[in-house]
C-alpha positions in Angstrom: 79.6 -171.3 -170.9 81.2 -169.9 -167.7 84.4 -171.2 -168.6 84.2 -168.9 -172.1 83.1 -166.1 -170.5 86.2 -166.1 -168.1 88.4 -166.5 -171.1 86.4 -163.4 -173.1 87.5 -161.4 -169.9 90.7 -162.3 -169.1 91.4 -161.0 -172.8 89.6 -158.1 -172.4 91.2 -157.3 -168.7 94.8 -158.0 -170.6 94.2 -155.7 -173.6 92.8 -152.9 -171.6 96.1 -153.1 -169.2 97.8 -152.6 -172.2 96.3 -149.9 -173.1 95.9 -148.0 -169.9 99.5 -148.8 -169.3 100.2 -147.1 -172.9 98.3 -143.9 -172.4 99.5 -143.7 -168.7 103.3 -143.6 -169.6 104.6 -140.1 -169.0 104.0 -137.7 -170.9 101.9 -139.7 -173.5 98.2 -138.6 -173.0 100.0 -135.0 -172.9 101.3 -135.6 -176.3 98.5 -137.1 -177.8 96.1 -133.9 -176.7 98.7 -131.8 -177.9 98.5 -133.4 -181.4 94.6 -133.5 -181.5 94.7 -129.8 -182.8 96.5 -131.2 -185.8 100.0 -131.7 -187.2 103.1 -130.2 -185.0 107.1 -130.0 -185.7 108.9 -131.6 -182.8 109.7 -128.3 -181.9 106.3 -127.1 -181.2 106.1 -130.2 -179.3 108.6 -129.6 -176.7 107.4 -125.7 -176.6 103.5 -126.4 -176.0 104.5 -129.1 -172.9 107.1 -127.3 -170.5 109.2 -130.2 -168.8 109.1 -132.6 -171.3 113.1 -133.3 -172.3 113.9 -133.8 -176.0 114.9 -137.1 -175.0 111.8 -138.8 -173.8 109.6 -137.1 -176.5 111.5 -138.3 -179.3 111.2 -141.8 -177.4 107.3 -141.1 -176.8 106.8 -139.9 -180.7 108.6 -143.3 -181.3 106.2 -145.4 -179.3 103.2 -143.6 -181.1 104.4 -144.2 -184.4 105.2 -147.6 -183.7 101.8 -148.3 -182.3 100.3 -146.5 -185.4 98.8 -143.8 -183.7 100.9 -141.1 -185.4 103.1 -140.9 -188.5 106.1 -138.9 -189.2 106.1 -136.9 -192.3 109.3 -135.7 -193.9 109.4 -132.9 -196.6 112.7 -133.7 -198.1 112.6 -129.5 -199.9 115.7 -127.6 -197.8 115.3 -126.3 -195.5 113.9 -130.5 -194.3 110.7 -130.4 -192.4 109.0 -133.1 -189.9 105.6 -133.0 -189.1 104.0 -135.1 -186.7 100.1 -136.3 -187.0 97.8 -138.3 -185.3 96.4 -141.3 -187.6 92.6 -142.1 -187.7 93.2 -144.7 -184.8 95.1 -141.8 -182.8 92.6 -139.0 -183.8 89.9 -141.8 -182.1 91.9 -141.4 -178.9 90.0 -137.6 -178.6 87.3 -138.7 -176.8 89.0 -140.4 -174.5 91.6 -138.0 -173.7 88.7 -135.3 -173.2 86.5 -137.2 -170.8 90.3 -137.9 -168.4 90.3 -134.0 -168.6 86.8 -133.3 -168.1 87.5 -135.9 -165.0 90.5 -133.9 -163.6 88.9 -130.6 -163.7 85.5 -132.0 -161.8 87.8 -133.4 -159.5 89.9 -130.5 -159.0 86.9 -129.0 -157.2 86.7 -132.2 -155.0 90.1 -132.6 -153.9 93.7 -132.5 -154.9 95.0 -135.7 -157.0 97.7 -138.0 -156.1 
């Protein structure tokens, strides 16, 4: 039994790694709280996070969709529009991404992170 349980945790411990590593890249949890207020043009994007390089969103917005957490949505009318959108499995990711800021701001008053 002891044995199972070890197993049942190693998986767990391996999956959450993942997913803390995901959320943690930089840049990404910004993103994803940017998005949570609905759909955005890359544009809009870039403007709402100053420092973010056009480069490493477009790579970031390619890690989401890939993961399935957003979609991209093309309007083919001229002038061509791309909206990006959280998917129910990213829109889940709110409550998560609230209680890290709730965290940060309670431990702004503590002391400085680093």
């Amino acid at each position: 039994m002891k044995e199972c349980e070890e197993k049942e945790f190693q998986h767990l411990c391996t999956n959450y790694h993942s997913a803390i590593e995901f959320i943690g890249k930089r840049w990404m949890g910004v993103i994803i709280h940017t998005l949570l207020d609905g759909p955005k043009r890359f544009h809009e994007i870039v403007a709402s996070i100053p420092g973010i390089s056009d480069r490493l969103l477009t790579e970031r917005l390619r890690d989401l969709e890939q993961e399935g957490l957003i979609i991209k949505k093309i309007d083919t009318a001229s002038p061509k529009k791309v909206e990006y959108e959280l998917t129910a499995a990213g829109k889940e990711l709110e409550e998560v991404i609230s209680a890290i800021i709730k965290w940060v701001k309670k431990r702004e008053n503590v002391t400085e992170i680093k």
